[in-house]
Short mmCIF file of the C-alpha atoms (twelve columns), coordinates in Angstrom:
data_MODEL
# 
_entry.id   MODEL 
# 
loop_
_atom_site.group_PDB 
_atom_site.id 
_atom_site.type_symbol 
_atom_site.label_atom_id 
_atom_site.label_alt_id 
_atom_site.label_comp_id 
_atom_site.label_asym_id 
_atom_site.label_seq_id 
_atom_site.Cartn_x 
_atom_site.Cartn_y 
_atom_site.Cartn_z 
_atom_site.pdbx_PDB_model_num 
ATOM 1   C CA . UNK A 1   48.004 -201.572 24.894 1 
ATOM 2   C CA . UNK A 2   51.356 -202.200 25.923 1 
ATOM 3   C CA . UNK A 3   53.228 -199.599 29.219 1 
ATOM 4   C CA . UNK A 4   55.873 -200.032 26.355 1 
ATOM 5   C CA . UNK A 5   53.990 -198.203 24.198 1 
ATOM 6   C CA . UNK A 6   53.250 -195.480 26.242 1 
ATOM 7   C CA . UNK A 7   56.473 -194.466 26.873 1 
ATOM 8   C CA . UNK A 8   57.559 -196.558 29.810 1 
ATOM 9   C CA . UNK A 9   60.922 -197.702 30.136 1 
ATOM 10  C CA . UNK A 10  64.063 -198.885 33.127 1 
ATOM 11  C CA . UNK A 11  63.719 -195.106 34.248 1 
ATOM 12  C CA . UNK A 12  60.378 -195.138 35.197 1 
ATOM 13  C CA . UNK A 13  60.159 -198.821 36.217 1 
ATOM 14  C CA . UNK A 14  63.128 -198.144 38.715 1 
ATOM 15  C CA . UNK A 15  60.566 -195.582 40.223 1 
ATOM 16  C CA . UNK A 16  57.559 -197.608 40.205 1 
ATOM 17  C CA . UNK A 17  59.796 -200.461 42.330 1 
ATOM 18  C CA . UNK A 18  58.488 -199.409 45.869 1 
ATOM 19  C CA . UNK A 19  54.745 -200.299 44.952 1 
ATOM 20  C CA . UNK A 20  55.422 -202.997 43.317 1 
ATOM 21  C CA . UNK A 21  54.626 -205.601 45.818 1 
ATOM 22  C CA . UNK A 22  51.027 -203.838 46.298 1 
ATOM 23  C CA . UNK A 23  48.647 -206.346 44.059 1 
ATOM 24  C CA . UNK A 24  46.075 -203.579 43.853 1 
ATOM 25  C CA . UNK A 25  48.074 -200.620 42.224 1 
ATOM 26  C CA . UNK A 26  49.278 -200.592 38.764 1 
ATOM 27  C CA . UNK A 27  51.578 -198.184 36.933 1 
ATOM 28  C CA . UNK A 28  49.730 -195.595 34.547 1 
ATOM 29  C CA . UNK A 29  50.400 -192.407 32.570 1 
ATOM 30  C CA . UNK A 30  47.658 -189.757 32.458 1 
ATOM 31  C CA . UNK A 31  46.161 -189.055 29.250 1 
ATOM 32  C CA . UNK A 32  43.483 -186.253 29.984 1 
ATOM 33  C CA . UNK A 33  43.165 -184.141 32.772 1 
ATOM 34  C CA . UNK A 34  39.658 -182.300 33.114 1 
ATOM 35  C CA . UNK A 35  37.972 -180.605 36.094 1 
ATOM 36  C CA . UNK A 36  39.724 -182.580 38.786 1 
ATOM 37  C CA . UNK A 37  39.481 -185.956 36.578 1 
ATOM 38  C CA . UNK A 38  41.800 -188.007 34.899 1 
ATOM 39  C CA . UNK A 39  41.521 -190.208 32.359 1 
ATOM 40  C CA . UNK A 40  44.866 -192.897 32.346 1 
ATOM 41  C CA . UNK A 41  46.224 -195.300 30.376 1 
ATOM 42  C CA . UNK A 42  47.186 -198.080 31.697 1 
ATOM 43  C CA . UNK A 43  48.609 -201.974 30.542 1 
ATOM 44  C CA . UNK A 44  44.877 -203.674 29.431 1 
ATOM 45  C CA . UNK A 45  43.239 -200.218 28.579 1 
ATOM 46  C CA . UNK A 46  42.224 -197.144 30.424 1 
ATOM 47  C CA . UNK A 47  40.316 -195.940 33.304 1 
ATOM 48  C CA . UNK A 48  38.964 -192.632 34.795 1 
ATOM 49  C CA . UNK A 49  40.853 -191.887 37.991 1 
ATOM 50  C CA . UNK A 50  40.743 -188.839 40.712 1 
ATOM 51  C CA . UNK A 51  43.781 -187.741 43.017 1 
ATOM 52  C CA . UNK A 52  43.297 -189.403 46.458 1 
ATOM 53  C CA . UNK A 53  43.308 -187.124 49.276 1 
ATOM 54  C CA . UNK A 54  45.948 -188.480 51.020 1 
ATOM 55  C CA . UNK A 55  48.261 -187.140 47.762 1 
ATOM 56  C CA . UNK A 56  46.073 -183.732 47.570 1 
ATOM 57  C CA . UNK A 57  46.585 -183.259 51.097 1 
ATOM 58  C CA . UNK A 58  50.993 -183.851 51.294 1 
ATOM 59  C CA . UNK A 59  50.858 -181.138 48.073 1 
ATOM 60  C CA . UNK A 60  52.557 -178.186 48.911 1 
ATOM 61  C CA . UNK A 61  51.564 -176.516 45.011 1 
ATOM 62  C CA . UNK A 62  49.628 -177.368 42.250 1 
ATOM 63  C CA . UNK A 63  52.444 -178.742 40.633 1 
ATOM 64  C CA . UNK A 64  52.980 -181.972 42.925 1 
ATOM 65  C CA . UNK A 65  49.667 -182.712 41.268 1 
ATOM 66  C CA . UNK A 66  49.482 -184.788 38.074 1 
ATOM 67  C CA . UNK A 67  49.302 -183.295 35.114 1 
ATOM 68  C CA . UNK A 68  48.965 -184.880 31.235 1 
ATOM 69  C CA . UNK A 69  52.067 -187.423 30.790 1 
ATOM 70  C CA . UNK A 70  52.647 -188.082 33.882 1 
ATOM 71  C CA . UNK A 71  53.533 -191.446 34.692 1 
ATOM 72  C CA . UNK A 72  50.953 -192.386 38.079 1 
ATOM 73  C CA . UNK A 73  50.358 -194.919 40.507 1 
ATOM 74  C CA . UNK A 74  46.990 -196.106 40.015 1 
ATOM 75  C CA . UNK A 75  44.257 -198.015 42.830 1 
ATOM 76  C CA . UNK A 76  42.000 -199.789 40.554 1 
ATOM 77  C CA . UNK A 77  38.330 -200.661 42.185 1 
ATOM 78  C CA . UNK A 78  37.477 -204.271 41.982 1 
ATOM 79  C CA . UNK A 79  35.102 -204.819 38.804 1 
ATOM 80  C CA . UNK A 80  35.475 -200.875 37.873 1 
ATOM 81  C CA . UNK A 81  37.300 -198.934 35.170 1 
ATOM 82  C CA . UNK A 82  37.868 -196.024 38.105 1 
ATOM 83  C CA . UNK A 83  40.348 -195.868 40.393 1 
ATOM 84  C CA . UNK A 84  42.349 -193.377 42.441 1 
ATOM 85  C CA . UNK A 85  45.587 -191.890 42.060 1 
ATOM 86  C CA . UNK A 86  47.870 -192.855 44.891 1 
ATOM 87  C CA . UNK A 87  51.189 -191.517 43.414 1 
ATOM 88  C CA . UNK A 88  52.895 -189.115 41.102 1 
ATOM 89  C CA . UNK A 89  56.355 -190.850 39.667 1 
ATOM 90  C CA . UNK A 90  59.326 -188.493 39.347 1 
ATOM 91  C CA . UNK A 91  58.945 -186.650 35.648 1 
ATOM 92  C CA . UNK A 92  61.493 -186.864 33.305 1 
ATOM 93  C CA . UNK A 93  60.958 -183.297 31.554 1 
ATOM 94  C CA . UNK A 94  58.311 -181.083 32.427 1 
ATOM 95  C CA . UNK A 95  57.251 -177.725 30.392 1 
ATOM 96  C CA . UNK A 96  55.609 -175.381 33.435 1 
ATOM 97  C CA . UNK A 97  54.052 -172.092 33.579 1 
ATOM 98  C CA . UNK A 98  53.309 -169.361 36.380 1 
ATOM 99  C CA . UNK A 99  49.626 -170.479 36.856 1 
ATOM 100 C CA . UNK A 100 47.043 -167.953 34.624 1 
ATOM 101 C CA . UNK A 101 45.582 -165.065 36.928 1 
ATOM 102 C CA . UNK A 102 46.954 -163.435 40.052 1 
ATOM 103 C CA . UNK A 103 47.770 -166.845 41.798 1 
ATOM 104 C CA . UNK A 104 51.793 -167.066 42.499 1 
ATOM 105 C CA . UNK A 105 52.297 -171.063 41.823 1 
ATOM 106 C CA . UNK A 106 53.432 -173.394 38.936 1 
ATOM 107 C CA . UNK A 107 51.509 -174.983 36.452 1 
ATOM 108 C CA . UNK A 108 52.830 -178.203 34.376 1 
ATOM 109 C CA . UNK A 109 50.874 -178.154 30.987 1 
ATOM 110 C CA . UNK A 110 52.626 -181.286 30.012 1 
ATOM 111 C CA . UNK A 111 55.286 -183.788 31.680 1 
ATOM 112 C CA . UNK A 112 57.632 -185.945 30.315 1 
ATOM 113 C CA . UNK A 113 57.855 -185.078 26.717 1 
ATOM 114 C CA . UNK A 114 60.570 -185.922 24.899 1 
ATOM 115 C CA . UNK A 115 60.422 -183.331 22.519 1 
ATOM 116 C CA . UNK A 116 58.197 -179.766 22.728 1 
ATOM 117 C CA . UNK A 117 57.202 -178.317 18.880 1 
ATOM 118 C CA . UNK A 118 56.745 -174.144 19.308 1 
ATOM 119 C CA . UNK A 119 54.101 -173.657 16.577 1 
ATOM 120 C CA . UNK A 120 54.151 -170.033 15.319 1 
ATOM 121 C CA . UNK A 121 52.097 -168.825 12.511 1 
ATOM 122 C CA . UNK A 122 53.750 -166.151 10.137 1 
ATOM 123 C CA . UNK A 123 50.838 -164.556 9.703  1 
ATOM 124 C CA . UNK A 124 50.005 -161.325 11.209 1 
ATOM 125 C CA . UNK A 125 50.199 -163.152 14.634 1 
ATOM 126 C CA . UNK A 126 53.802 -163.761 14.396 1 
ATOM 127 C CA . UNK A 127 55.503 -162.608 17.325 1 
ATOM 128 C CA . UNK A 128 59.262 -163.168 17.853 1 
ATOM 129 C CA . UNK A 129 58.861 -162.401 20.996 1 
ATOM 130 C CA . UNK A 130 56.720 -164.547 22.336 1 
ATOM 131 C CA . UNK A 131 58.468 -167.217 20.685 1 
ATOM 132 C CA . UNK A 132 60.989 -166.169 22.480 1 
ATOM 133 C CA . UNK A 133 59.242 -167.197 25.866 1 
ATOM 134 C CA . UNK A 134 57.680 -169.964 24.777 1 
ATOM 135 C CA . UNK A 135 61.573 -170.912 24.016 1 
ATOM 136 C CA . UNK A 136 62.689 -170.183 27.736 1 
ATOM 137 C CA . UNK A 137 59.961 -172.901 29.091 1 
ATOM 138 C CA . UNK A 138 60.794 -175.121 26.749 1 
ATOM 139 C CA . UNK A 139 64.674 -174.605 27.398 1 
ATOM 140 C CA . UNK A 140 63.712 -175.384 31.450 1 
ATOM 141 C CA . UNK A 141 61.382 -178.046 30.718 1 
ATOM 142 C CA . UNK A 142 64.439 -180.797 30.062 1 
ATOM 143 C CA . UNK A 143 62.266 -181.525 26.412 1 
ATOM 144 C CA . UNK A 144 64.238 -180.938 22.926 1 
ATOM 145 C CA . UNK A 145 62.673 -177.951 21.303 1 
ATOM 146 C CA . UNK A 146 61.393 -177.843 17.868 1 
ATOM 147 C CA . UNK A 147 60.306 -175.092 15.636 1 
ATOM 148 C CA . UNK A 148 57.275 -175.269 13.738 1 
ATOM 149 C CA . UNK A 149 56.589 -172.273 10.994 1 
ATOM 150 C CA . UNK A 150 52.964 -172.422 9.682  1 
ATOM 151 C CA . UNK A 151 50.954 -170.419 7.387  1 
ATOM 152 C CA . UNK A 152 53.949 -169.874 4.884  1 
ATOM 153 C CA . UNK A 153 51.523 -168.788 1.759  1 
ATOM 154 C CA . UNK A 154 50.267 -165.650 4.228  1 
ATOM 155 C CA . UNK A 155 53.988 -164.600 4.748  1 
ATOM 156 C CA . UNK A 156 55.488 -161.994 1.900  1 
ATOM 157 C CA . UNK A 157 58.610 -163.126 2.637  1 
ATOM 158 C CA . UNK A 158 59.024 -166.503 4.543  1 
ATOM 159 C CA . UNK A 159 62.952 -166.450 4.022  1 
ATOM 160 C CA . UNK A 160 63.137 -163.611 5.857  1 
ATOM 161 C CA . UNK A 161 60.789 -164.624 8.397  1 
ATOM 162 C CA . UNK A 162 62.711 -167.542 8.997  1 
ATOM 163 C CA . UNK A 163 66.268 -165.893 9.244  1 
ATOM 164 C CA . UNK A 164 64.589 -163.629 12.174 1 
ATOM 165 C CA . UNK A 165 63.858 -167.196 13.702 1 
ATOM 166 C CA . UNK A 166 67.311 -168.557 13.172 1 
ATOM 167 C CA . UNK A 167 68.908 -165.520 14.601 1 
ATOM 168 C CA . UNK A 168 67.146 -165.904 17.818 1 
ATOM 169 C CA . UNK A 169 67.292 -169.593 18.028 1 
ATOM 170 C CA . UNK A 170 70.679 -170.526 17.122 1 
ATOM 171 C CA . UNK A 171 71.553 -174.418 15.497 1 
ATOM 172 C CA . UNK A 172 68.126 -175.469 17.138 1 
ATOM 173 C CA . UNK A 173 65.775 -177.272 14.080 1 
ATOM 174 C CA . UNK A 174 63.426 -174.969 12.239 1 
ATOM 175 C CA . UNK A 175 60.429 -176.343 9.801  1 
ATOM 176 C CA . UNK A 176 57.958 -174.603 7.409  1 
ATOM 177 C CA . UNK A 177 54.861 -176.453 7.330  1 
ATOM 178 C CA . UNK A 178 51.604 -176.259 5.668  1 
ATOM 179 C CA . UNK A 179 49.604 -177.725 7.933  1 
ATOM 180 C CA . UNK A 180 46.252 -177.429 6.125  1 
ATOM 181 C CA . UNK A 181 48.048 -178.547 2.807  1 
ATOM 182 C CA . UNK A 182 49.636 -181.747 3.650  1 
ATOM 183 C CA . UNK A 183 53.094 -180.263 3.454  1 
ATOM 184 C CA . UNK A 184 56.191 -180.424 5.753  1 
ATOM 185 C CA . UNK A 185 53.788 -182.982 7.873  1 
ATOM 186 C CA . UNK A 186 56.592 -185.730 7.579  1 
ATOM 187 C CA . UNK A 187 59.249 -183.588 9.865  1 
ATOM 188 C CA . UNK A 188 57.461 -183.719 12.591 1 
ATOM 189 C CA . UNK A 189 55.923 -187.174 12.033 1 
ATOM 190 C CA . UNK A 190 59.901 -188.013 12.095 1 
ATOM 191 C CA . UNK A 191 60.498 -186.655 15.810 1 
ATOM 192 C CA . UNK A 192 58.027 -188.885 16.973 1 
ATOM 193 C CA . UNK A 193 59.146 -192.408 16.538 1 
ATOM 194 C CA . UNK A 194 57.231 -195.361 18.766 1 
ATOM 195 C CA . UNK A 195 57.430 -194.696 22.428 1 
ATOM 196 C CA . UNK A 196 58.596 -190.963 22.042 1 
ATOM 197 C CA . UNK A 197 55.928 -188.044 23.419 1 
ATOM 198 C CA . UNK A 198 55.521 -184.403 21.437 1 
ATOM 199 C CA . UNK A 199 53.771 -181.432 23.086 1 
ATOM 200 C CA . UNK A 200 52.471 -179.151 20.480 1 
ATOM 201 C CA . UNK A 201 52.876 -175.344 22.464 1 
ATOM 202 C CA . UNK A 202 51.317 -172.288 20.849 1 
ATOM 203 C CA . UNK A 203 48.611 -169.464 20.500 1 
ATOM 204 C CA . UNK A 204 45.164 -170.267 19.786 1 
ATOM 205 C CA . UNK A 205 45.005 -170.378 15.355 1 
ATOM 206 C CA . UNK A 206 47.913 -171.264 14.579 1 
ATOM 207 C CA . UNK A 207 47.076 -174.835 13.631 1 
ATOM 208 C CA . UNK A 208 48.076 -177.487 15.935 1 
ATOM 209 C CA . UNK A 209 45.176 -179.412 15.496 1 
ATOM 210 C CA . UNK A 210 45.023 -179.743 11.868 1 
ATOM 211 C CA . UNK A 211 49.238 -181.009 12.589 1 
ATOM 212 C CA . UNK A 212 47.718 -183.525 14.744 1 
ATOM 213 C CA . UNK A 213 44.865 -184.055 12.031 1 
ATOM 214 C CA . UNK A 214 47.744 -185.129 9.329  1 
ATOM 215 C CA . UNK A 215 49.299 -186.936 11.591 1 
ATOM 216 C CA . UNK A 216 46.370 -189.271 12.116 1 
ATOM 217 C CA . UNK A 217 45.661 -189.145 8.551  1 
ATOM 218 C CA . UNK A 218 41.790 -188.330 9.482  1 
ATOM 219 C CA . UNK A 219 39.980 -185.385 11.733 1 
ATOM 220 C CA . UNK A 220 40.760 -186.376 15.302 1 
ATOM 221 C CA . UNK A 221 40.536 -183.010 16.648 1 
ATOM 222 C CA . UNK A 222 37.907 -180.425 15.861 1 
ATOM 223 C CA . UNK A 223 39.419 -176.832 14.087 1 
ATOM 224 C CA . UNK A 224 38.485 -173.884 13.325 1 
ATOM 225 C CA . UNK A 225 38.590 -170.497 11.155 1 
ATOM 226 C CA . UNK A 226 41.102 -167.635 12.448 1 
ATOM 227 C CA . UNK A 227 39.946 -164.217 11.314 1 
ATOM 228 C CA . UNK A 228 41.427 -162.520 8.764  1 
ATOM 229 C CA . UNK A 229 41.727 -159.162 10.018 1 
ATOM 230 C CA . UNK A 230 43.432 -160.085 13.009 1 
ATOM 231 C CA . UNK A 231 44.651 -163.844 12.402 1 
ATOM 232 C CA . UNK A 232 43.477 -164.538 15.879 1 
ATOM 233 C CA . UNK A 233 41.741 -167.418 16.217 1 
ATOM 234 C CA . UNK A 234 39.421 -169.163 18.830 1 
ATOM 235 C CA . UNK A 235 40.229 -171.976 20.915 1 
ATOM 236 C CA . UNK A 236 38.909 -175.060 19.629 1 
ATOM 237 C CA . UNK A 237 40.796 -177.417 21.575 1 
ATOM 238 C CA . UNK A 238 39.756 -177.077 25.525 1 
ATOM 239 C CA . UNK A 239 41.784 -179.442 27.365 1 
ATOM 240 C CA . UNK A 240 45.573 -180.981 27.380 1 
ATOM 241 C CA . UNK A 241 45.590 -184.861 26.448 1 
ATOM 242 C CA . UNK A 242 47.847 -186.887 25.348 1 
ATOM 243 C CA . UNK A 243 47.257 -189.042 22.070 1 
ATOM 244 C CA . UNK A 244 48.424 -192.389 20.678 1 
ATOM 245 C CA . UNK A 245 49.562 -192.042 17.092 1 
ATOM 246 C CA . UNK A 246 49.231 -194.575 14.548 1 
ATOM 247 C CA . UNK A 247 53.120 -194.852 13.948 1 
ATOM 248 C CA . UNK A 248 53.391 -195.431 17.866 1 
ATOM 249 C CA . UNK A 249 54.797 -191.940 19.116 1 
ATOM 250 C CA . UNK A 250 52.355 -190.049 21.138 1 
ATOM 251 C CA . UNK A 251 51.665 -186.204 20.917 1 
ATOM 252 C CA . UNK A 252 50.017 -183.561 23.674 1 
ATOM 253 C CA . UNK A 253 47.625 -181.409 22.098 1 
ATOM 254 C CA . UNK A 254 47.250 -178.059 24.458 1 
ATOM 255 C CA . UNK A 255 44.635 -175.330 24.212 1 
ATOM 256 C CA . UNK A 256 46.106 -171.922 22.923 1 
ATOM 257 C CA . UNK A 257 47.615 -169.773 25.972 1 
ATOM 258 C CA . UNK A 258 45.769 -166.770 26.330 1 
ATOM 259 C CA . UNK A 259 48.748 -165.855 29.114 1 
ATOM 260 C CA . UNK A 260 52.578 -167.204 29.024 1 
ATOM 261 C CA . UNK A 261 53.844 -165.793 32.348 1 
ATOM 262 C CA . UNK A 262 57.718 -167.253 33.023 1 
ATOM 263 C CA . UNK A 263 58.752 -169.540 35.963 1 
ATOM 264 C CA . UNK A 264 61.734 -171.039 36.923 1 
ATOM 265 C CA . UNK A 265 63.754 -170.443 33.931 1 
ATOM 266 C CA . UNK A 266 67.155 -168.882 35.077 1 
ATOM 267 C CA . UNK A 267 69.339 -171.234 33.547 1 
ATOM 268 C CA . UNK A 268 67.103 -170.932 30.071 1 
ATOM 269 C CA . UNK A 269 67.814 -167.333 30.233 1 
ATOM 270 C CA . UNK A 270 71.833 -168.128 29.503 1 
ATOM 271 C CA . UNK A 271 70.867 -170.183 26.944 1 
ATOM 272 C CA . UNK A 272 68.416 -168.335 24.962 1 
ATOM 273 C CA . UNK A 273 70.262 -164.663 25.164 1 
ATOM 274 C CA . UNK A 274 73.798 -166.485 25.162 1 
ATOM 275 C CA . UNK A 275 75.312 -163.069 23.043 1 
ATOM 276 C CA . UNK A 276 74.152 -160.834 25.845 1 
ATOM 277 C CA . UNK A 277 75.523 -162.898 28.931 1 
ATOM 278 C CA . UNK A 278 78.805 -163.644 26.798 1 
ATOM 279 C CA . UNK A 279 78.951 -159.864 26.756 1 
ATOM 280 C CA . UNK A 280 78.429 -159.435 30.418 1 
ATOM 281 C CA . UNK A 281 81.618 -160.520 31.428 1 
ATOM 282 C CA . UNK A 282 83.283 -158.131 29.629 1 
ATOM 283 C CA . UNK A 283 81.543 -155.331 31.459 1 
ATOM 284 C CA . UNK A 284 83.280 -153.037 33.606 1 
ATOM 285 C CA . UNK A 285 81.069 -153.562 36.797 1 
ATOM 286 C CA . UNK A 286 80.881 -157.374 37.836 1 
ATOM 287 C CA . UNK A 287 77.107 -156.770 38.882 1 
ATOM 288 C CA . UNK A 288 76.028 -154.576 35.591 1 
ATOM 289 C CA . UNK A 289 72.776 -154.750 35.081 1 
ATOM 290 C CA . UNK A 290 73.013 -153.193 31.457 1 
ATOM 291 C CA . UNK A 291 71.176 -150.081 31.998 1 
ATOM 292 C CA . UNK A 292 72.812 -146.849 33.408 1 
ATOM 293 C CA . UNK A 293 76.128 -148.321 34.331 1 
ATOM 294 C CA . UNK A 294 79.208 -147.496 32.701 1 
ATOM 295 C CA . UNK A 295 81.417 -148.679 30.450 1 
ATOM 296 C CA . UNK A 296 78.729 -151.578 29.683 1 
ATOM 297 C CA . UNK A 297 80.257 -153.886 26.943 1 
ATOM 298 C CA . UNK A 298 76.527 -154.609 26.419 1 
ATOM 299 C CA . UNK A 299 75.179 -151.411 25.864 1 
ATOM 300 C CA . UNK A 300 78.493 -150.625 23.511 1 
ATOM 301 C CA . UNK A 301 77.525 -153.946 21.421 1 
ATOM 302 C CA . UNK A 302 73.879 -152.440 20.893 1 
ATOM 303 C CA . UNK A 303 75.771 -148.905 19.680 1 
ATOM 304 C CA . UNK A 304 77.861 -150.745 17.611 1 
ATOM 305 C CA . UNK A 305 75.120 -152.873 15.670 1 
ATOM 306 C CA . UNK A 306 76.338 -155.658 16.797 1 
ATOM 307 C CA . UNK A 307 73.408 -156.839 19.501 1 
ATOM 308 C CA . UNK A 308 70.063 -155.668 18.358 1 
ATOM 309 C CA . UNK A 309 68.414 -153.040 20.343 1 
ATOM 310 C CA . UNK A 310 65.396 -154.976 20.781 1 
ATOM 311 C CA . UNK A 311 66.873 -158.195 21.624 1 
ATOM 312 C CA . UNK A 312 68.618 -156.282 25.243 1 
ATOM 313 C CA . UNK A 313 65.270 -154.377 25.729 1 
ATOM 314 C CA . UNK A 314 63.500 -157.856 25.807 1 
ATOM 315 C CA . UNK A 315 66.323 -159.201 28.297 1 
ATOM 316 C CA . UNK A 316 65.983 -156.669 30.801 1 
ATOM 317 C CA . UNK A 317 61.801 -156.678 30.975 1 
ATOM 318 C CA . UNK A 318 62.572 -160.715 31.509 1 
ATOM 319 C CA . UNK A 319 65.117 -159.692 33.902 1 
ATOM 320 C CA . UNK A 320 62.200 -157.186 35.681 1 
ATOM 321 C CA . UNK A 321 59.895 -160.282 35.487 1 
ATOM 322 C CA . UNK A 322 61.874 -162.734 37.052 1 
ATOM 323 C CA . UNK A 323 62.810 -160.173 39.459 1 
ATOM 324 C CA . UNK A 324 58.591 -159.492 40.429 1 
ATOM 325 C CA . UNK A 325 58.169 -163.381 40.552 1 
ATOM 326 C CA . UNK A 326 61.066 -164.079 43.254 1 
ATOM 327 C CA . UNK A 327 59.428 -161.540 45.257 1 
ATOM 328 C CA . UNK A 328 56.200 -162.872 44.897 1 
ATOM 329 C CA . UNK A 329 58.010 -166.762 45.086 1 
ATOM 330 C CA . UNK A 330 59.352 -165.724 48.567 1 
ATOM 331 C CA . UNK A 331 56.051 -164.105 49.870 1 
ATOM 332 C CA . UNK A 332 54.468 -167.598 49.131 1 
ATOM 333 C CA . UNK A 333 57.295 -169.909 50.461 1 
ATOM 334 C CA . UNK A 334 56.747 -167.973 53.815 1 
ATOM 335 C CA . UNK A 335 53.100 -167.883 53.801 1 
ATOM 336 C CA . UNK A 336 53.098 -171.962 53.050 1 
ATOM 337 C CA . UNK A 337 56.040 -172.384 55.916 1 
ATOM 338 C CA . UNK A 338 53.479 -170.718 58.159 1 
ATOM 339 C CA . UNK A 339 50.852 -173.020 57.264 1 
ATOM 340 C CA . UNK A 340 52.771 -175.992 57.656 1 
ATOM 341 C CA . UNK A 341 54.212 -175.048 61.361 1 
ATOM 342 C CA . UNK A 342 50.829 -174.546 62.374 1 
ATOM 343 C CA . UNK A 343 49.589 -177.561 61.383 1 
ATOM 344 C CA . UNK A 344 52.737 -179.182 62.721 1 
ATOM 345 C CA . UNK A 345 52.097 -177.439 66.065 1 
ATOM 346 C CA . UNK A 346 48.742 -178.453 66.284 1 
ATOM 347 C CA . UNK A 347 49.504 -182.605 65.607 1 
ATOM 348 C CA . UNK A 348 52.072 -181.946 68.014 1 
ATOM 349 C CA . UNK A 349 49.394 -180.448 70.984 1 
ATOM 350 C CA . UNK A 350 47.309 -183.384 69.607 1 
ATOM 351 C CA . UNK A 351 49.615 -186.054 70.614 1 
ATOM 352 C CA . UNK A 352 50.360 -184.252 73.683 1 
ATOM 353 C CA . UNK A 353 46.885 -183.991 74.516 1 
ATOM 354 C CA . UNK A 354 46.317 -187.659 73.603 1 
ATOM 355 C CA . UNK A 355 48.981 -188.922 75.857 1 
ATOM 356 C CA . UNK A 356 47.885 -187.043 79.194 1 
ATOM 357 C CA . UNK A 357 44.546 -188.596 78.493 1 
ATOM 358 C CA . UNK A 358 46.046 -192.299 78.988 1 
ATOM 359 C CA . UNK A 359 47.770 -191.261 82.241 1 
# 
């Protein structure tokens, strides 16, 4: 195994230059993360690492961590395949999440990915809104996104399906795939050329293992049955890691999201609902929020036909959203600025302390 091969290039070298005279580190990239282990790739092989506590300790969120992809600095043990992680090297893309539960921080389910596939089933799972989400952190995340339409023989009309995609998604590349059949296998096998990193992103069912599975060409990853009366499926695959494939690209398989809260995606938000902030300029009111204000060129376009209802209705609960998570954002940035000027204080009383004592 070549760094080459892995995805390593000038970029990351350039970043890697300050360690470089250190004989005992070595450039890696993580390829699973698991319960506060690592497992990373690196030039003769691979080697199961944890985060040294010097780099847990300077962490101000969970996000400064490493996560899958990540390109790391890595303190091999003499005669060992473990080591410690001494370094996280500046990520080229990263796709991010508010962290599951009531916890206010950021979570990076995958990091520099060149490319991030949405998988949505057309089943009865299929959700244009949450597609919609899923296309807001992948719009942020500095990856190319890719849509991936599976389950096409349990859609009644897949041309229809697809033009609700379109509509949403603008000139950005839309595939039907079969995944279980075989078919459509060879547009995504095409994004990943030798080098290049894929994130498969989507609900629990909806088939990114078996995508992975054709992509090997043999069962690599375990699946499973979704129920029919539901189409919801259970989560067979229970951890992010990132996967060589045989043509040289490399793929992230991630476990189903049972939760897609938003993060920092305020420039996404332009992007994705471009017709509705094109329309905002036009309003009467500079600061129009599109609700009871006047002489809202928004609202108009929604009585006119011309800007589905549903599509403003979805813009102003992400609006509300965004809104909750600033508050929440700032609540935490004072709470950790706290933290950090006591500790400051106290090193400072230390050193005081330290110096009266060799008086």
């Amino acid at each position: 195994m070549r760094l080459g091969e892995l995805g390593w290039d000038d970029s990351f070298a350039r970043h890697f230059e300050p360690w470089r005279e250190r004989s005992d580190v070595q450039p890696g990239r993580v390829a699973i993360e698991f319960n506060h282990m690592y497992r990373v790739y690196v030039d003769d092989g691979d080697l199961e690492a944890v985060i040294a506590g010097r780099v847990k300790h300077h962490a101000s969120s969970r996000s400064e961590l490493p996560a899958v992809g990540d390109w790391v600095v890595v303190r091999k043990r003499p005669d060992e395949q473990r080591g410690s992680i001494r370094a996280v090297l500046p990520r080229r893309s990263r796709f991010s999440r508010r962290a599951a539960g009531n916890v206010t921080d950021e979570q990076v389910v995958a990091a520099n990915v060149d490319v991030v596939f949405l998988v949505m089933a057309l089943d009865q799972d299929f959700s244009i809104r949450r597609l919609e989400r899923y296309l807001l952190l992948s719009r942020e995340s500095g990856a190319a996104p890719v849509i991936l339409l599976t389950k096409p023989d349990l859609c009644d009309d897949v041309a229809a399906r697809v033009a609700e995609v379109t509509a949403m998604t603008g000139d950005l590349p839309v595939h039907v795939l079969s995944p279980k059949k075989n078919e459509g296998i060879e547009h995504v096998a095409a994004y990943l050329t030798a080098g290049r990193t894929g994130a498969l992103l989507g609900s629990s069912g909806v088939g990114k293992s078996t995508i992975i599975n054709r992509l090997f060409g043999e069962d690599v990853q375990k699946t499973r049955e979704v129920r029919d009366s539901d189409s919801k499926g259970r989560h067979t695959t229970t951890r992010r890691e990132l996967l060589r494939l045989p043509n040289g690209g490399l793929i992230v398989d991630t476990p189903g999201m049972r939760e897609l809260q938003l993060w920092d995606v305020g420039d996404a938000v332009r992007e994705t609902f471009g017709e509705i902030e094109a329309l905002a300029s036009q309003c009467y009111f500079s600061d129009c929020r599109h609700r009871e204000e006047p002489r809202c060129a928004v609202k108009a376009a929604v009585a006119e036909g011309r800007v589905p209802a549903s599509r403003l209705e979805s813009y102003l609960k992400l609006q509300d959203e965004l809104a909750f998570l600033a508050r929440q954002q700032d609540a935490r940035d004072q709470v950790e600025e706290k933290r950090r000027s006591k500790v400051m204080s106290k090193a400072i009383r230390a050193r005081q302390k330290q110096k009266g004592k060799g008086r």
